[in-house]
C-alpha positions in Angstrom: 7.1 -5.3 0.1 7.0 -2.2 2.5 6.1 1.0 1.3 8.0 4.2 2.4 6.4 7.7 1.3 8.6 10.8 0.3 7.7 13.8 0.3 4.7 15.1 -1.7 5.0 18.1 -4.2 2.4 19.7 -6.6 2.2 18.9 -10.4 -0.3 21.4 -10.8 -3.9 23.2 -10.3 -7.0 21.1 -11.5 -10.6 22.3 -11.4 -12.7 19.2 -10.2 -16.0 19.5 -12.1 -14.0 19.8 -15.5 -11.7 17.2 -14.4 -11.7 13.9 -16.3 -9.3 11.5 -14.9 -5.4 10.5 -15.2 -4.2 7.2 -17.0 -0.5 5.9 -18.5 1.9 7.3 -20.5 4.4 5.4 -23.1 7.2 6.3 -20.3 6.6 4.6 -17.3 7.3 8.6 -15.1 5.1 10.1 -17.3 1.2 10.3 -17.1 -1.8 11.6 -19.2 -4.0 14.3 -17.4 -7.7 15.3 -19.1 -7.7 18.5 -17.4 -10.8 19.2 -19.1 -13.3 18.6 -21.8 -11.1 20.3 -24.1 -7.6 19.9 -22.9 -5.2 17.2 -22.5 -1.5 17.6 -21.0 0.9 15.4 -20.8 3.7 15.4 -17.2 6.9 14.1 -16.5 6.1 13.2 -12.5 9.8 13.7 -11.1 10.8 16.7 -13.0 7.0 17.9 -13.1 7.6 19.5 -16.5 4.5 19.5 -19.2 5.8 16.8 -22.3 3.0 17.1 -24.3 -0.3 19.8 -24.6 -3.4 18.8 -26.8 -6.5 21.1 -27.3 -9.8 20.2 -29.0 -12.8 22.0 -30.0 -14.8 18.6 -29.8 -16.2 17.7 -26.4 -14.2 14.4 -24.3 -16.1 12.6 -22.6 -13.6 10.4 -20.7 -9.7 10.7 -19.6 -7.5 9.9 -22.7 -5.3 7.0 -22.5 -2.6 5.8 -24.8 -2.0 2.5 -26.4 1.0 1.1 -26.7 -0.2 -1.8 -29.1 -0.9 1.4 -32.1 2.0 3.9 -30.1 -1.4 6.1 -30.8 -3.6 8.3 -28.2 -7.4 7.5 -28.0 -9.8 9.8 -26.5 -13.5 8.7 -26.6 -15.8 12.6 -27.7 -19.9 13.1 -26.6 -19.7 9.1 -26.0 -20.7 8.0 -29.4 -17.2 8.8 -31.3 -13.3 7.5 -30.9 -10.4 9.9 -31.6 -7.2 8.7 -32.4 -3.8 10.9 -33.6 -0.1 10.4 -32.8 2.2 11.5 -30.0 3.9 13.9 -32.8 1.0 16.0 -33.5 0.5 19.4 -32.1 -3.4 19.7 -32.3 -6.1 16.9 -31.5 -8.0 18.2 -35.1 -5.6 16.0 -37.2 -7.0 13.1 -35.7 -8.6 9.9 -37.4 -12.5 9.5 -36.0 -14.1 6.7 -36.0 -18.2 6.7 -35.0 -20.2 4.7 -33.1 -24.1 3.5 -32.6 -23.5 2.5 -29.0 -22.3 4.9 -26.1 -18.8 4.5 -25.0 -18.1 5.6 -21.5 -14.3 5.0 -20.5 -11.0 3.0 -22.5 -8.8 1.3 -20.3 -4.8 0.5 -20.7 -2.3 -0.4 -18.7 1.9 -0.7 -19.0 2.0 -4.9 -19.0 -0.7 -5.3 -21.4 -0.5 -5.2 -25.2 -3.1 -2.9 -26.5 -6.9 -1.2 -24.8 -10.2 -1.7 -23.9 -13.7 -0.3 -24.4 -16.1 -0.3 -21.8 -19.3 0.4 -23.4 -22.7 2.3 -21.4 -24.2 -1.3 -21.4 -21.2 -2.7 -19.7 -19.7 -4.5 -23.1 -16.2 -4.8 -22.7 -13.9 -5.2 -25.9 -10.4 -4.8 -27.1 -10.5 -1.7 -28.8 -8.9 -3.0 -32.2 -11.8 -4.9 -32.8 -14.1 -2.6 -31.3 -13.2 -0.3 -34.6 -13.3 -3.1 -36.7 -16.9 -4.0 -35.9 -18.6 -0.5 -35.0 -21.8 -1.3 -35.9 -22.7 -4.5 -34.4 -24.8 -4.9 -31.1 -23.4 -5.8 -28.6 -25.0 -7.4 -25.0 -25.8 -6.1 -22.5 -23.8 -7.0 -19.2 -25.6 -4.8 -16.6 -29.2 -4.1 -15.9 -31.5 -1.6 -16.9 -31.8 1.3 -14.9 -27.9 0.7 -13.8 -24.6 3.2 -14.2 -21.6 2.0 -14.6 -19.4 3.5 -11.4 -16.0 1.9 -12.0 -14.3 -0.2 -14.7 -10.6 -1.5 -14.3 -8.2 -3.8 -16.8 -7.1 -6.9 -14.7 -4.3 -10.0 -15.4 -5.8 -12.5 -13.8 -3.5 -16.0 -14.3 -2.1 -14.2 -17.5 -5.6 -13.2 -19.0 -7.2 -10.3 -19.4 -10.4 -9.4 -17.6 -12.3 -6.4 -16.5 -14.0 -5.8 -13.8 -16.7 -3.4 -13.9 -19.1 -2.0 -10.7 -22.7 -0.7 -11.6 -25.1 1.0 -9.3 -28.8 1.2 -9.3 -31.7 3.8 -8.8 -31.6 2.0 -4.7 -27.8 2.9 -4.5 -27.1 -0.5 -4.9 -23.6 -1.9 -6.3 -22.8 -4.7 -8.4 -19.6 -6.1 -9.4 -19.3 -8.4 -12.2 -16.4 -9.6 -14.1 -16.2 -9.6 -17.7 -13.6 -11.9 -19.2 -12.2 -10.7 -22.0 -11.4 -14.2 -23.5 -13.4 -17.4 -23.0 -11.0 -18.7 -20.0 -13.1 -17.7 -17.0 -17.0 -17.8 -16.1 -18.4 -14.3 -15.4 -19.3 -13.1 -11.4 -22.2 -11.1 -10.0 -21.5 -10.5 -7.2 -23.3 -7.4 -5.1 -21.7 -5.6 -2.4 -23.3 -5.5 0.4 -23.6 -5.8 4.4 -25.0 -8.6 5.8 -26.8 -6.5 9.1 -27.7 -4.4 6.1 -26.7 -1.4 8.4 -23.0 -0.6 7.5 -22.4 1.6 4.5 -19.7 1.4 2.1 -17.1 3.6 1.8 -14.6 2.5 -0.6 -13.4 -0.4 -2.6 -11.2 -1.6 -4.8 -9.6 -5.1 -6.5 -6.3 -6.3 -5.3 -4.3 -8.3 -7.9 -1.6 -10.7 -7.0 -0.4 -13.6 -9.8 -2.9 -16.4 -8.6 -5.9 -14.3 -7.0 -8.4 -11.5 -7.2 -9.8 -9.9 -4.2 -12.6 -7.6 -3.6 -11.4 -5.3 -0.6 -14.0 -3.0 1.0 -14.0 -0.4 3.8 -17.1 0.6 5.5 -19.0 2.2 8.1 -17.9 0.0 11.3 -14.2 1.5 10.4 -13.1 -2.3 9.7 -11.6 -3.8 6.3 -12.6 -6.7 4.7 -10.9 -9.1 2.2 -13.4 -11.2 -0.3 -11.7 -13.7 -3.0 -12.9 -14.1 -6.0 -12.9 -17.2 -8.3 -12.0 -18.9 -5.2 -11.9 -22.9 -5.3 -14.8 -23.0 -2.2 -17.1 -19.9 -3.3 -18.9 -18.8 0.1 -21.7 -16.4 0.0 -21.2 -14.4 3.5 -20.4 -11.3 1.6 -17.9 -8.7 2.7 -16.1 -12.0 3.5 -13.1 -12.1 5.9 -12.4 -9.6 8.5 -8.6 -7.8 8.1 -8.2 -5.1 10.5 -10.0 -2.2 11.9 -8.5 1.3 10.4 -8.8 4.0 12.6 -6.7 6.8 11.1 -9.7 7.8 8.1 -13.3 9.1 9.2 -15.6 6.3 8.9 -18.5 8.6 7.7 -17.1 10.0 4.6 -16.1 8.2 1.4 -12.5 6.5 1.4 -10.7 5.8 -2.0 -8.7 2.2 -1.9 -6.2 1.5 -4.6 -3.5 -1.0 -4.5 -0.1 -0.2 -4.6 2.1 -3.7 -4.4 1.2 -7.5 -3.4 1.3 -6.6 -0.1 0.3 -2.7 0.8 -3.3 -1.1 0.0 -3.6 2.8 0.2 -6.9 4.4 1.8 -7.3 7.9 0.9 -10.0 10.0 3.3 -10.7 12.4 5.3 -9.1 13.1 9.2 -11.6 11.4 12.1 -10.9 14.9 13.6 -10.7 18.6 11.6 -10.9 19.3 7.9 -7.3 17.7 6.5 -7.1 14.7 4.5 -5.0 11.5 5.6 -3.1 9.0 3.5 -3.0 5.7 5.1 -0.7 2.5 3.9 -1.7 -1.0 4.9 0.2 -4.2 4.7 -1.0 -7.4 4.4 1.9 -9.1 5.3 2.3 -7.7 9.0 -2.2 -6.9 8.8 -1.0 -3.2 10.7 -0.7 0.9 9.3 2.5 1.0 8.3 2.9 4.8 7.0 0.6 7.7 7.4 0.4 11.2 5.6 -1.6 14.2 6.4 -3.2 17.0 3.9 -4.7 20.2 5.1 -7.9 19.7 2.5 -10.4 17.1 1.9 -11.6 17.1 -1.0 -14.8 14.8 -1.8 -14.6 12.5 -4.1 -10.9 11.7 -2.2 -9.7 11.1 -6.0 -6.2 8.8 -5.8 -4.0 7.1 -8.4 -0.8 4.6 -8.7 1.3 4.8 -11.5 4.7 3.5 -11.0 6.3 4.4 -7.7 4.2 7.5 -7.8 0.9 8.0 -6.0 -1.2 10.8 -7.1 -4.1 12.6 -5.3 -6.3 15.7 -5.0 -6.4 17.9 -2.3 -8.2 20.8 -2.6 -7.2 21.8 -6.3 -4.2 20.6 -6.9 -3.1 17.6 -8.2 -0.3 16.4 -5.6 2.4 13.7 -6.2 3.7 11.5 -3.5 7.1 8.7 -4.7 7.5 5.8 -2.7 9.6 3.1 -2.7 9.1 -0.7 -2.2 11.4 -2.2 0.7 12.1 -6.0 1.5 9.3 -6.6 4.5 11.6 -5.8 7.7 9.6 -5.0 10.7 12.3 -3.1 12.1 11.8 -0.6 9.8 8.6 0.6 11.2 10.7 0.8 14.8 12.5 4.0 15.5 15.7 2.7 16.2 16.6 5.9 18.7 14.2 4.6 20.9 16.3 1.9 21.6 19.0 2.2 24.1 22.2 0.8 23.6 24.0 -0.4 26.8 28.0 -0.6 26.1 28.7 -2.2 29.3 28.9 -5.6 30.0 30.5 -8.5 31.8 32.0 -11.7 30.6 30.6 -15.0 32.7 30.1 -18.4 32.0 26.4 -19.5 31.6 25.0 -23.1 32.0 21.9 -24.4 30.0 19.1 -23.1 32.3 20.5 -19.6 32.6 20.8 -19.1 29.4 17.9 -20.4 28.1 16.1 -18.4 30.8 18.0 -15.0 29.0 17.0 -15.7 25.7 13.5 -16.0 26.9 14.0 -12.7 28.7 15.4 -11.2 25.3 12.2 -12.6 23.1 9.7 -10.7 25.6 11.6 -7.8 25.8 10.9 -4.6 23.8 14.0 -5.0 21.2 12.4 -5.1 17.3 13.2 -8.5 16.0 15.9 -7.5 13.9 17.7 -5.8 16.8 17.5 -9.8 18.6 18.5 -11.3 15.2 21.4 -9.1 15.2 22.6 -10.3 18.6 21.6 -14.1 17.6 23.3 -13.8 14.6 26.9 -12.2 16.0 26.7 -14.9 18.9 26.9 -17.6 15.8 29.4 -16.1 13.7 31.7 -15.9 17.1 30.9 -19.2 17.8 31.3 -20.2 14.2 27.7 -22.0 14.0 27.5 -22.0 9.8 24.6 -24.6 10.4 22.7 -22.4 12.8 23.5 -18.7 10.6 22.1 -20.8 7.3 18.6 -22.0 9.4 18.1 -18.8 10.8 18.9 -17.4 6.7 15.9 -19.4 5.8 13.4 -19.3 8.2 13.7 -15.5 9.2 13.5 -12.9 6.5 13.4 -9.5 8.9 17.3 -9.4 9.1 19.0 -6.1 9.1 21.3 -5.1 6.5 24.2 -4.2 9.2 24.0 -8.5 10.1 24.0 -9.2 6.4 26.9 -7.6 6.0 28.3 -8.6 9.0 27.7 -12.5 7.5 29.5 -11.4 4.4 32.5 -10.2 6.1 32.8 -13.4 8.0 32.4 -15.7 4.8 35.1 -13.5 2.9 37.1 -14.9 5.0 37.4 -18.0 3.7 34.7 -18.8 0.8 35.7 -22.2 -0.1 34.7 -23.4 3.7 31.6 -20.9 4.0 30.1 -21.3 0.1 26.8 -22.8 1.6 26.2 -20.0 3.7 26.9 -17.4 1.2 24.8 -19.4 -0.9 22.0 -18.8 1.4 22.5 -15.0 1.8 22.9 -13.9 -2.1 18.6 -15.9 -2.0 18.3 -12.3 -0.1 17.3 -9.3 -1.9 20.4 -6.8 -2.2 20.8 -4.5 0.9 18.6 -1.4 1.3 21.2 0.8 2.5 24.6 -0.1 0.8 26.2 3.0 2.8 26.9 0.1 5.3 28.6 -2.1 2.8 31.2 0.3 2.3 32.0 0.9 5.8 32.1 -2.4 7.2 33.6 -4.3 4.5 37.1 -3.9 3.4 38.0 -3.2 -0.1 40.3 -7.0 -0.2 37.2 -8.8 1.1 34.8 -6.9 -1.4 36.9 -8.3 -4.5 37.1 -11.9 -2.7 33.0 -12.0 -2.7 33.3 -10.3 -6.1 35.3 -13.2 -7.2 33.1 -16.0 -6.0 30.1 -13.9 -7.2 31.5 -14.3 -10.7 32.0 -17.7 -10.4 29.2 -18.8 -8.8 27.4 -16.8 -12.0 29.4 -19.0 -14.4 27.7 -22.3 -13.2 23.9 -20.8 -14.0 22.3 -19.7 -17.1 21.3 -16.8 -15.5 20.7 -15.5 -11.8 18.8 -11.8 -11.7 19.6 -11.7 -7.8 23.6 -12.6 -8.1 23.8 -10.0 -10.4 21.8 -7.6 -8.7 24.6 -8.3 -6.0 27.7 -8.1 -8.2 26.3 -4.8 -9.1 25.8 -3.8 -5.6 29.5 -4.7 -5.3 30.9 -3.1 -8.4 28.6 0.3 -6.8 29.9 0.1 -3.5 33.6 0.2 -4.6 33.7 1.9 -7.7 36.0 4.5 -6.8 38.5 2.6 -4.7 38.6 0.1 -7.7 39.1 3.1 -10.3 41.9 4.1 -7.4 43.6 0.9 -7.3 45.3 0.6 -10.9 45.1 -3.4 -10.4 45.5 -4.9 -13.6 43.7 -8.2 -11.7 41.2 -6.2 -10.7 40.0 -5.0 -14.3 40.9 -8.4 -15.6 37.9 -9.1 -13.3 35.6 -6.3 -14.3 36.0 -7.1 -18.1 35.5 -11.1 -17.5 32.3 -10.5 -15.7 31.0 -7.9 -18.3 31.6 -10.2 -21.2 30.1 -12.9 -19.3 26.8 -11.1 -18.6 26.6 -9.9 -22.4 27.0 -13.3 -23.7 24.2 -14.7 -21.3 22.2 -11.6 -22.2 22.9 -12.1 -25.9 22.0 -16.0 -25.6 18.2 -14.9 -23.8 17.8 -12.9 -26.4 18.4 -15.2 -29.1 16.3 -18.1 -27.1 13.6 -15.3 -27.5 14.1 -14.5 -30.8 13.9 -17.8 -31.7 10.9 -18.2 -29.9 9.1 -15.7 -31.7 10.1 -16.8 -35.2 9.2 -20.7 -34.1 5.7 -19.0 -33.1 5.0 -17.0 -36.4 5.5 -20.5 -38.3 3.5 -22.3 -36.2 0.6 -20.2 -36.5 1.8 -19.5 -40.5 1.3 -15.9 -40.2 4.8 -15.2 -42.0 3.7 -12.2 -44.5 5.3 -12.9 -48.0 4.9 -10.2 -50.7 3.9 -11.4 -54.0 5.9 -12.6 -56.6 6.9 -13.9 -59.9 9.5 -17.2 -58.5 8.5 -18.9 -55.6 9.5 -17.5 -51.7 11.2 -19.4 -48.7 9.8 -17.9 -45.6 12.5 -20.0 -43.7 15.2 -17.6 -43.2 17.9 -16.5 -41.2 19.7 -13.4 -39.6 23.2 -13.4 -38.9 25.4 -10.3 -37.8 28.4 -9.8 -38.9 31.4 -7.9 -37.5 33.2 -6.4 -40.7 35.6 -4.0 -38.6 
C-alpha cells in the first residue's frame, strides 16, 4: 500500500529525560503516554483530548501498557514489582501489586494479540499471566553477561507469538535473538554487524509481513539493507541484501526505522544539511522515497511510533502526531499530474501496423506516468470494444486510475449481461480512492444497474468483503439522489440487499459461535457448577422474537 502523510499537529509538551515511552490503548485512536516516573495520561490522537490521568507516588520504571486479555493496565515500579488497576480508577494507589525476585525491564502488548508479555533484565520473555502465576521461579538467562537489553518487540510470526529482543555489550556490540514464546520455532543469534567492519549502524528495526521476518538496517554508507530471518537457505553475509541508498536523512546521526504497512518503512533523522528533522517513507514495492516531511528540531534519540494510521514523533519537546492513510500502490500518485500537459488537439487518420506500433513505442518512452498511458490504452479498447483486451490489461496491470475504472464501469452498465466477465474482473479491484469521480461520471440509471448486478452477483457467494465494499461505495456515492428519487424499486433494492448482508453476517457469526462451543468440548473445559442432580453441558441458545 502507499502511504500519504497529513498534516502533523501537537498532542502535547514531553520532557525527554523523564519520558518513558508510548504503547496501546483499548481504542485503536487512543494511546498510553508515561510522561514520567510518576504520571501516566491517556489521548484520544484525532481529537487530542486527555481520556484518562493516573498519578503515583511509586517510581515506573517502564511505559504502561494495557492488556486487553484482563481489560486491566499494568505498569512494571523500581523493576522488581507489577502494578495492575482498572481503567475506572482515578488513582494508581488502588492497584493490586504483585512482587518479583527477578528485574523486569519492559511489558509488551499489541491490538491483534490476546494478552502481554514480560521481558525480563536477563532477556526471559513470558506471557505475563503466567509470569504472576510463577513469580518466584528462575528463569534462564537469554543474553550474556555484561549485556543490556536495547529493544524488545511482540512479533506474529505464521500466527505465533515471538519476541524479538536486541542486546548490547560493554564493545557496543548488538545482538538480536528471537525468543519464541511457544515451542514452534528455534531461537536466532544473530549479531548485527558490517562486514568491512567500518560502517556504523544507525537504526534498525523488524519488518513483519504474514510469511516472513526481516531484519532492516540503515547505516553509515547511507544505504538500506534487507536481512530475512528463518529463511529456508540461511546465509551468513550479514547486513544481507542491498535495497536502496536513502539520501534525504544525515548518515552520521542515529535514524529510528519502524514499519508502518507490508510495503512502506519510515526513517526518522536528522536533515543532511541544518538543524531540522526529516521524515522519510520508503516502499518496497516501487524500492524509491515516496513521501518526505520536514521538522525544524532534531531531537536525539529521533524517538518515533505507529499506532493505527497515526505516526507519532518527538521534536524538540513536543510530542507531534502525523495521520496517514494507506492507498492501493498507483505510481501515478507520486506524479504531479499538473505537470503534464494536456494537448486537446488532434487529427483523425488511418494507421497501418508499423506506424502504429512505432506510436505506441513512442508513447512507452515518453514522460507520461503509467496510469496516464493506461488511460489512453484503456479508452482505445472500450471504443473499439476489446472486452478481451480491457480484462488482460485488468489483471496484469494494477496502477490504473480511478477516472479509467470508472470509465470501465460506465461502459459495462451498459449492458451487464454481455460485459459480466469484465465487471467481474474490475470489482477484484480495491474500491476507488477518490469516489468524487464516481458521481460525476456515472449517471444515477447506470449506478442502480451496477447496483443491481452487485446484488446479485453477492447472492451467488457466501460472502465477498470487496463486492460489498463496492455496493457500499455505490449506496455512498448516490445517497442523496436515491433519498431524492421516491422509487419504490429503488428501496425495494436497498432493503433486499440489507437483509441479504444481515442474514450472511448473522450465518458467520453463528459458523463462529459454533466454532467456539465445538472447541470448548473438545478440549472439555466447559465449567459446570456443582450440584445435587447430574448437569448436561450440551446446550443450546436460541433467540426468540416475542414482539
Amino acid at each position: 500500500m502507499m502511504i500519504k502523510l497529513d498534516t502533523s499537529y501537537s498532542l502535547g509538551s514531553i520532557i525527554e529525560p523523564n519520558f518513558l515511552g508510548i504503547s496501546n490503548d483499548a481504542e485503536p485512536d487512543n494511546v498510553i503516554v508515561t510522561l514520567s516516573k510518576n504520571m501516566v495520561t491517556c489521548f484520544h490522537m484525532p481529537s487530542q483530548n486527555q481520556v484518562h490521568c493516573w498519578s503515583s507516588s511509586d517510581k515506573l520504571s517502564s511505559g504502561v501498557i494495557f492488556d486487553p486479555l484482563t481489560n486491566c493496565y499494568y505498569g512494571v515500579f523500581n523493576y522488581t514489582r507489577i502494578g495492575k488497576w482498572l481503567r475506572s480508577s482515578l488513582m494508581m494507589k488502588d492497584m493490586k501489586k504483585f512482587n518479583f525476585t527477578a528485574k523486569i525491564i519492559k511489558l509488551l502488548t499489541r491490538l491483534d494479540y490476546k494478552g502481554a508479555v514480560a521481558v525480563f533484565e536477563n532477556g526471559h520473555c513470558e506471557c505475563l499471566k503466567e509470569a504472576i502465576g510463577n513469580r518466584k521461579k528462575i528463569r534462564d538467562a537469554v543474553i550474556n553477561d555484561g549485556e543490556t537489553i536495547e529493544l524488545a518487540k511482540l512479533c506474529i510470526f505464521r500466527t505465533k507469538a515471538i519476541c524479538i529482543i536486541v542486546s548490547v555489550d560493554e564493545k557496543n556490540i548488538k545482538t538480536l535473538r528471537s525468543v519464541p514464546l511457544e515451542d514452534t520455532f528455534l531461537p536466532i543469534n544473530l549479531q548485527i554487524s558490517f562486514k568491512n567492519k567500518t560502517d556504523k549502524l544507525l537504526g534498525y528495526c523488524v519488518r513483519e509481513n504474514s510469511g516472513s521476518l526481516t531484519v532492516l538496517t540503515f547505516w553509515s554508507n547511507g544505504y538500506l539493507y534487507s536481512n530475512e530471518l528463518y529463511a529456508e537457505t540461511n546465509s551468513n553475509d550479514f547486513p544481507g541484501k542491498q535495497l536502496t541508498e536513502i539520501t534525504l536523512v544525515n548518515s552520521k546521526k542515529q535514524v529510528t526505522l519502524i514499519q508502518l504497512s507490508s510495503d512502506c518503512i519510515g526513517l526518522y533523522g536528522a536533515e543532511p544539511k541544518g538543524d531540522g528533522a526529516a521524515l522519510v517513507i520508503y516502499n518496497f514495492h516501487y524500492n524509491m522515497v515516496v513521501a518526505v516531511q520536514h521538522f525544524k528540531i532534531y531531537t536525539n534519540p529521533p524517538n518515533l511510533w505507529c499506532f493505527g494510521n497515526h505516526l507519532l514523533l518527538v521534536t524538540g519537546q513536543n510530542l507531534a502526531v502525523i495521520p496517514f492513510t494507506c492507498e492501493r500502490n498507483n505510481l501515478s500518485l507520486l506524479m504531479d499530474n499538473n505537470l503534464i500537459k494536456i494537448n486537446d488537439k488532434y487529427e483523425e487518420t488511418e494507421w497501418d501496423s508499423y506506424a502504429k506500433q512505432k506510436c505506441v513505442d513512442t508513447i512507452s518512452t515518453s514522460a507520461l506516468s503509467q496510469s496516464k498511458l493506461n488511460e489512453m490504452i484503456i479508452t482505445d479498447h472500450i471504443n473499439n470494444k476489446k472486452d478481451k483486451s480491457l480484462i488482460r490489461l485488468l489483471i496484469e496491470n494494477n496502477d490504473i486510475s480511478d477516472t479509467s475504472l470508472v470509465e470501465i464501469l460506465s461502459y459495462c452498465s451498459l449492458n451487464v449481461t454481455k460485459h459480466s466477465n469484465l465487471l467481474l474482473k474490475l470489482f477484484a479491484y480495491p474500491p476507488l480512492n477518490k469516489p468524487s469521480c464516481l458521481r460525476r461520471q456515472l449517471p444515477f440509471e447506470n449506478m442502480l444497474t451496477i447496483l443491481n448486478t452487485l446484488y446479485s452477483l453477492m447472492k451467488e457467494k457466501l460472502i465477498e468483503e470487496r463486492l460489498v465494499d463496492w455496493m457500499t461505495l455505490m449506496i455512498d456515492c448516490s445517497f442523496q439522489q436515491i433519498l431524492l428519487s421516491n422509487d419504490p424499486n429503488v428501496l425495494e433494492l436497498i432493503i433486499k440487499i440489507q437483509k441479504d448482508i444481515n442474514s450472511k453476517c448473522d450465518y458467520v457469526e453463528s459458523v463462529y459461535n459454533t466454532k467456539n462451543t465445538l472447541r470448548v468440548i473438545k478440549s472439555k473445559n466447559v465449567n459446570s457448577k456443582k450440584r445435587d442432580g447430574p448437569v448436561n453441558n450440551l446446550y443450546k441458545i436460541e433467540t426468540i422474537n416475542l414482539y
